[in-house]
C-alpha positions in Angstrom: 40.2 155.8 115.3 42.8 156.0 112.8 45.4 156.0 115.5 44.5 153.1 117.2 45.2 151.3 114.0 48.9 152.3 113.4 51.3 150.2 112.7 53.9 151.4 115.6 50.7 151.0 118.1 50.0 147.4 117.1 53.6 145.6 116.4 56.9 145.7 118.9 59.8 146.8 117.2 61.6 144.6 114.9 65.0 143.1 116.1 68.4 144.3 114.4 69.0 141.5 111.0 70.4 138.3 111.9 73.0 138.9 109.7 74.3 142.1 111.5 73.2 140.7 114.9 75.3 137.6 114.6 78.9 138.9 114.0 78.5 141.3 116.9 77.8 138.0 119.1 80.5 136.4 118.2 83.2 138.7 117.4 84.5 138.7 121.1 85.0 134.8 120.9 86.8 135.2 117.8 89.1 138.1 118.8 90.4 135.8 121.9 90.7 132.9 120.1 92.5 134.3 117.6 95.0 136.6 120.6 94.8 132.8 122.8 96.6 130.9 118.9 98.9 133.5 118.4 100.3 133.4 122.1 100.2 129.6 122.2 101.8 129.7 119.1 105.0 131.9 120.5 105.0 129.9 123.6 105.2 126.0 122.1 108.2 124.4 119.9 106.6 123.0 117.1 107.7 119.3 115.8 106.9 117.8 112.2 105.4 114.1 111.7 108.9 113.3 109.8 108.1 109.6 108.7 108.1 110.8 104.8 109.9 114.3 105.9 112.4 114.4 103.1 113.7 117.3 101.0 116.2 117.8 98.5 117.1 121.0 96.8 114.8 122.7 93.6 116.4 121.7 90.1 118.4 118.6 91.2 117.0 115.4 89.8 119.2 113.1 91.2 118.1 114.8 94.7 115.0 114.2 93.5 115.6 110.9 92.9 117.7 109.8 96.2 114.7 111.7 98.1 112.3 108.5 96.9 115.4 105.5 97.6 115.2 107.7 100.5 111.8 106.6 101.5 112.5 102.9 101.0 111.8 101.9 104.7 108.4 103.4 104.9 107.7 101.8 101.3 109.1 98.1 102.8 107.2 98.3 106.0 104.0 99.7 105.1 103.5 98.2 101.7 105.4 95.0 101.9 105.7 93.6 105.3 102.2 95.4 107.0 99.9 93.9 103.8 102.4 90.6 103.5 101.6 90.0 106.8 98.0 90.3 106.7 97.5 88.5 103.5 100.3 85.8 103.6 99.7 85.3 107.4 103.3 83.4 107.0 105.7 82.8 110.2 108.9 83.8 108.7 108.0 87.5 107.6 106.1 88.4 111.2 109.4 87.9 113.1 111.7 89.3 110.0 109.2 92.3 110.6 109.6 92.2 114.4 113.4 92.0 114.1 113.2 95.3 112.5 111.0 97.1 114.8 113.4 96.0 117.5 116.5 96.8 115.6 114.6 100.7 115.3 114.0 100.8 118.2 117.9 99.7 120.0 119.5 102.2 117.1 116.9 105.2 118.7 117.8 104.3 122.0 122.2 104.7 121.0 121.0 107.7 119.1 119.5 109.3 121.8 122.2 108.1 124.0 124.8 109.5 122.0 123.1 112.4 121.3 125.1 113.5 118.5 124.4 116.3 116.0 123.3 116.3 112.4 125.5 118.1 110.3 125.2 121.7 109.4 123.0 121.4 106.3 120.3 120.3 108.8 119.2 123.9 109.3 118.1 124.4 105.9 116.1 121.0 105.8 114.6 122.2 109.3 115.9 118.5 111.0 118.0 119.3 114.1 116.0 118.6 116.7 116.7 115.5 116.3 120.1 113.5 117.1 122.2 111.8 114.2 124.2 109.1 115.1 123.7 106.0 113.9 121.3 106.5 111.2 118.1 105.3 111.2 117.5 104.5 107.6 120.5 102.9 107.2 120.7 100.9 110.2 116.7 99.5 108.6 118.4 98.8 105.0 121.1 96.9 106.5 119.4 94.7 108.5 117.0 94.0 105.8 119.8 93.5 103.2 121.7 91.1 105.9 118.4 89.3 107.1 117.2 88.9 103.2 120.2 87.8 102.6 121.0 85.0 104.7 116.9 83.8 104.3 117.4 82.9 100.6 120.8 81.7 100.3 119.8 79.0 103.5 118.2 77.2 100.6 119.9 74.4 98.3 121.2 74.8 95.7 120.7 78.5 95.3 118.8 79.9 92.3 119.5 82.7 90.2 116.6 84.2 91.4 118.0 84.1 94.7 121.2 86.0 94.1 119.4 88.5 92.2 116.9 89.2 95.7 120.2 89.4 97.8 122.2 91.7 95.2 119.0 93.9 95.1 118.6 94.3 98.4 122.6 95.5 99.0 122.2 97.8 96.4 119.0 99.3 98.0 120.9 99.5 101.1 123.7 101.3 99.6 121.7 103.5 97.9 119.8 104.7 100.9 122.8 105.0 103.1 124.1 107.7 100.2 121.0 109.3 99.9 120.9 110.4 103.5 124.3 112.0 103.3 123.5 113.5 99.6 120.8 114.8 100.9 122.3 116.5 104.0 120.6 114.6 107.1 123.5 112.7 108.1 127.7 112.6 108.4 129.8 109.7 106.5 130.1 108.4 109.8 126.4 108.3 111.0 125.2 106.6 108.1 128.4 104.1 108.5 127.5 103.9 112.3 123.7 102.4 111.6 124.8 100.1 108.5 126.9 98.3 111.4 124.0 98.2 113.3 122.2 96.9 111.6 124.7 94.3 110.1 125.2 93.4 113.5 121.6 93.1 114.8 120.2 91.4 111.3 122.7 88.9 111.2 122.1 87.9 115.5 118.1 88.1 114.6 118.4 85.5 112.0 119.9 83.7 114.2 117.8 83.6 117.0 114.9 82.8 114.8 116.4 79.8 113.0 118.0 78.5 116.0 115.4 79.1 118.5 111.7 80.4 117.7 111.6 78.4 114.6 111.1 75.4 116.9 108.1 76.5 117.9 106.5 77.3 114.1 104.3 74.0 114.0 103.1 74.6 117.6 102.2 78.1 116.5 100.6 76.5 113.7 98.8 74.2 115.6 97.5 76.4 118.2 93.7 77.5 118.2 95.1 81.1 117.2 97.0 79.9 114.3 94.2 78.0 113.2 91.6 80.8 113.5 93.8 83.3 111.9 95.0 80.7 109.7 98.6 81.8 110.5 101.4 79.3 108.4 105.2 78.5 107.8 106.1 77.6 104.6 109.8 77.7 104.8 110.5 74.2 104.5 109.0 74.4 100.4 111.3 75.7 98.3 109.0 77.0 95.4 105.7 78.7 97.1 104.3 79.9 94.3 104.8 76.5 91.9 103.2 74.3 95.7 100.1 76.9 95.2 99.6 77.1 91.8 100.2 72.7 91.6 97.5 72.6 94.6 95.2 74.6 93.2 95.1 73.3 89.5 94.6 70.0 91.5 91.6 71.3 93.9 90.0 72.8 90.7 89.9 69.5 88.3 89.0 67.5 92.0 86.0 70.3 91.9 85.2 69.6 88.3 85.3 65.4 88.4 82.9 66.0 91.5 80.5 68.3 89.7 80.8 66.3 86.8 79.6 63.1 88.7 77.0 64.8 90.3 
């Protein structure tokens, strides 16, 4: 009787832990995985996302330094034009912003053209897979110096103010165009090569958009897109900030007379 009552008569045998039984399971996945990255690994080139790829050399401030003015495109496109644009929703700085996309993308197409080298020091800053000549960053500076330039001394009489935004903007330019040789990503002649550019294309942008597509602002304006994303040119008034701050002190005390009526 007793035997019939015996644990190893009644129950199956218990399984192996779950903590031991797991690793066993999925060791053989992991082990060719691991073999399938490391040959995958040998087999492909490997490429760095080098929009805000910049070194400079341990110990040197003004490397340090020239690696930020180095960064100055990324800073003007992404926080200046990308949120002026979508906050402003003004005429002028879309096509000022589109002139420079296009002016990126003719100095990529010489560059690969061309096809020349970066000099030697690109080794060290792991940069020569891609081509040098022109620059990049100083074919963007440029045309934004030119473009920048020529949109706030089109104004009369021209302001202090104004001068200052032009000076500014060359000495950014400069700054940036030394930066790229200091740093060792480009030749004298590369970063020469895309401030002529640049020159070149900013000055010819700002002239097709005065001369040609800023005839067609007020139908732009006008058209059931502008006025849904209440898109604007304010070009033609010479202190922005003064027109808003005038017209809004006067929609405020036009609020307050009506609720005071009321």
């Amino acid at each position: 009787m007793d035997s019939l009552w015996a644990p190893s008569t009644l129950l199956p045998p218990l399984p192996p832990p779950t903590a031991n039984f797991l690793p066993s399971l999925f060791f053989p996945v992991i082990s060719a995985t691991s073999r399938w990255g490391k040959e995958r690994g040998r087999e492909m080139a490997l490429k760095a996302v080098t929009l805000t790829h910049v070194r400079y050399e341990r110990e040197d401030k003004l490397g340090h330094f020239l690696a930020w003015v180095s960064l100055l495109p990324v800073f003007i496109s992404l926080g200046g034009f990308v949120s002026h644009i979508l906050l402003r929703r003004e005429l002028h700085p879309v096509f000022f912003f589109i002139g420079l996309i296009l002016s990126h993308l003719s100095n990529d197409f010489v560059k690969d053209s061309v096809k020349q080298s970066r000099p030697h020091t690109c080794e060290a800053l792991e940069f020569c897979d891609s081509h040098g000549w022109p620059s990049s960053h100083s074919n963007y500076m440029f045309f934004f110096a030119v473009y920048l330039t020529l949109l706030r001394l089109r104004c009369r009489p021209i302001s202090k103010c104004d001068l200052a935004v032009a000076l500014g903007s060359w000495t950014l330019a400069f700054l940036t165009m030394f930066s790229r040789v200091y740093l060792g990503y480009h030749t004298v002649g590369q970063v020469v090569a895309g401030a002529g550019l640049g020159i070149v294309l900013g000055g010819t942008w700002f002239w097709i958009v005065n001369s040609v597509i800023a005839g067609c602002f007020p139908a732009i304006e006008e058209s059931a897109i502008g006025r849904f994303f209440y898109i604007k040119d304010t070009s033609h008034i010479r202190n922005v900030l003064k027109f808003e701050y005038e017209n809004a002190r006067a929609a405020r005390k036009a609020f307050q007379r009506k609720e005071a009526t009321d």
